[in-house]
C-alpha positions, 0 to 999 in steps of 0.5 A: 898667248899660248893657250893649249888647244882644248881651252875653248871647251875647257873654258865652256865647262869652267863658266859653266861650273863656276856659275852652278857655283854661284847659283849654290852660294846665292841660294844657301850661303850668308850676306857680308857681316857690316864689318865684311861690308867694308872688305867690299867696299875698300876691293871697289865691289858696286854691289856687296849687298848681292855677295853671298858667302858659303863656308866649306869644309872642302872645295868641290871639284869639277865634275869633268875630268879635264877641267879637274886636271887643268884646275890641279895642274895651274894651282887653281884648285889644291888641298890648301885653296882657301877661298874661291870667286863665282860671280857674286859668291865666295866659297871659303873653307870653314875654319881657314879663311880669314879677312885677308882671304875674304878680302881678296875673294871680293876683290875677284868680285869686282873684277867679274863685275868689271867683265860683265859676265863669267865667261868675259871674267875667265876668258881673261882670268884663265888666260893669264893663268896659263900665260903667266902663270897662278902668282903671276897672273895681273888680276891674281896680283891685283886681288893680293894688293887688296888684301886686308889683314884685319876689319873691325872693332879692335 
């Protein structure tokens, strides 16, 4: 893998913004809807009771002026970002996001789960950004094959 030498610090500063992230959405966002529990449960989450979901009209972006550049720069974060993953809260755009961008949020939900913590989970996430980059990333594919159109009564 060819990371660019200053990944270490921006991975530092990327846990540490993406857990302030979670701290935000856990505090002031909403649990899933028994229709949004489904979601969950078909992307594997072991505990959607502890999802919080906070709607945005804009993302916010790092403080930190390299991590900001890098995010642009992989196409982590951009004008059309729908939806992102901190732990166990998901940050959607008001308005945008939909069952198909809920699903695939709780999909990155399990996978941090999976990895135990949020620097485990960005240490390889972000690595498979740079290494094979946003669309080709395996868990970015992963999280698009669990994505769901539509939950819900008809």
């Amino acid at each position: 893998m060819n990371l660019p030498p200053n990944f270490p610090a921006l991975l530092t500063a990327a846990a540490a913004w993406i857990d302030s992230l979670e701290q935000q959405a856990l505090a002031h966002g909403r649990p899933l809807a028994p229709h949004e529990l489904a979601l969950a449960h078909h992307a594997g989450v072991r505990e959607p009771q502890r999802i919080r979901v906070l709607e945005l009209d804009h993302f916010p972006q790092p403080a930190d002026p390299a991590l900001r550049a890098a995010a642009q720069a992989y196409g982590l974060l951009s004008e059309r970002t729908c939806g992102l993953t901190a732990g166990h809260g998901i940050l959607l755009r008001r308005g945008v996001a939909d069952a198909r961008v809920l699903s695939h949020e709780c999909r990155h939900v399990q996978q941090y789960e999976l990895a135990g913590s949020t620097l485990a989970f960005l240490t390889e996430y972000l690595g498979q950004i740079v290494e094979y980059g946003y669309w080709d990333a395996p868990l970015e594919r992963d999280a698009c094959g669990h994505e769901v159109a539509h939950v819900g009564p008809d």
